[in-house]
C-alpha positions, 0 to 999 in steps of 0.5 A, a space after each residue: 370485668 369488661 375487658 372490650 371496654 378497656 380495649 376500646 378506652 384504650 384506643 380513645 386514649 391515643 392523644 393527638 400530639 402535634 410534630 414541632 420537630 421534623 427530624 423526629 416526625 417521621 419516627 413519632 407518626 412511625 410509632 403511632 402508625 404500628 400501634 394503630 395497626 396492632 390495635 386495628 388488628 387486636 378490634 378486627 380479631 375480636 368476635 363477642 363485642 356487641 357489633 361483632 355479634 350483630 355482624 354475625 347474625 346479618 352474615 352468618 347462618 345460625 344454628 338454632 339454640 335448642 329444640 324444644 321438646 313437647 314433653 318431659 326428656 325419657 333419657 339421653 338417648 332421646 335429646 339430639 345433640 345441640 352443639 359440638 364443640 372442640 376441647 383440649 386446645 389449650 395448654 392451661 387455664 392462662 391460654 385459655 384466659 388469653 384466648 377470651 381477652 383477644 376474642 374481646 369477651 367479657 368475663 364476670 369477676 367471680 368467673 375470672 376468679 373461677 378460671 384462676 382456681 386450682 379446681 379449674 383444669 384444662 384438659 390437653 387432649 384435643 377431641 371433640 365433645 358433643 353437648 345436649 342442652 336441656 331445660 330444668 322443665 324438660 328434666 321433669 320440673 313443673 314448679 317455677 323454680 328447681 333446686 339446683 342439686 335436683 336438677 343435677 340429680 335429675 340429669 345424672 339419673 337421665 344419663 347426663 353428666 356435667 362438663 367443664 365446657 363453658 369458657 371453651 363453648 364462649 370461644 366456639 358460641 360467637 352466633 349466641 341468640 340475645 337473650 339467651 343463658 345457658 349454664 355449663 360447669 360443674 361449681 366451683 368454689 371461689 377463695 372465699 368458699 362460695 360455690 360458682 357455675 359458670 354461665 354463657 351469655 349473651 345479654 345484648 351488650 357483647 358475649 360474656 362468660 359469667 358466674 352465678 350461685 352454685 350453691 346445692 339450694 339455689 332456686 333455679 327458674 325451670 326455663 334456665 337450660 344447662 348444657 350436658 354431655 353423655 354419659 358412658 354407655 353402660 350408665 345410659 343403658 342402666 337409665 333406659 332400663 329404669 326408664 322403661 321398667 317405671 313406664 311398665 309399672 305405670 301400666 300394671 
């Protein structure tokens, strides 16, 4: 559902109508005056519409998308931090909803229809979160495609653990690269049972927050990056120990 769409066709809507009576002209032009600022106030506050993308790349100085790796990650510990993000600044899923529609962001339908499902939590605790954005290929996939199971598999072996971080990274992403998708949640099942990840994309039409297939066999192109945060502590150490004591047999 494009939802800037409908704020602009909603601004096209405001008919012209001529002021026949001057004891109620100066009511009418009044009305028409408050909407036009409140409309002009809800576009200015938008930040993932197709101009306002433009505008923040010409004003704005963009963080770079990702550091590609010359080879295939060891661990966590060894993948910087691409992006930190804060979470916990809603107080449940239809803040968050709202938040996205005054921001002007598109959502896809089955990632509206996510948002909505019980499964979907919003935590309450502000803090902040640190996020590894991380290939399929630079998991260790040399084929075209992965499958998604394996690429999860892979990464929790590696010290990453998926987040729910996708429609809260839409909202703190307004510098997004064009062309650029990266795939952050955990699936989610819609009502009919079809598991869904959530994707955060900039197509070249405006920031969207769309959904794709998450299912465990679904082909995944080796480039497609996810975004992941840290596992605790004690998991990482375990996934460097195993690291380092499969590197020491390769040399035996």
């Amino acid at each position: 559902m494009d939802r800037t769409a409908g704020k602009e066709s909603d601004y096209r809507a405001i008919p012209y109508r001529s002021i026949r009576r001057q004891s109620s002209g100066t009511l009418l032009v009044a009305m028409l005056c408050t909407a036009c600022i409140a409309l002009f106030a809800s576009e200015a506050g938008a930040q993932c519409a197709a101009r306002d993308v433009l505008q923040n790349h010409l004003t704005r100085k963009t963080t770079p998308s990702a550091k590609t790796l010359p080879s295939p990650v060891k661990s966590a510990f060894a993948v910087p931090v691409w992006r930190t993000i804060t979470v916990g600044t809603f107080s449940n899923s239809f803040a968050l909803l709202n938040a996205l529609d005054a921001a002007g962001c598109s959502i896809g339908s089955s990632a509206e229809e996510i948002l909505a499902r019980p499964a979907f939590t919003v935590g309450t605790r502000k803090t902040n979160v640190e996020l590894f954005a991380v290939s399929a290929a630079e998991l260790g996939f040399q084929t075209d495609t992965a499958r998604l199971a394996d690429v999860y598999a892979r990464a929790q072996q590696l010290g990453f653990e998926l987040s729910e971080v996708a429609p809260q990274l839409r909202l703190q992403y307004f510098d997004q690269p064009m062309g650029e998708f990266l795939i952050g949640m955990e699936p989610i099942k819609t009502w009919r049972g079809a598991p869904v990840i959530l994707t955060v994309a900039n197509g070249g039409a405006g920031l969207v927050l769309i959904g794709r297939d998450g299912n465990a066999d679904a082909e995944i192109p080796v480039a497609a990056r996810f975004l992941f945060v840290r596992s605790n502590e004690a998991v990482l150490a375990k996934a460097l120990r195993g690291v380092d004591e499969a590197a020491a047999l390769d040399h035996h």
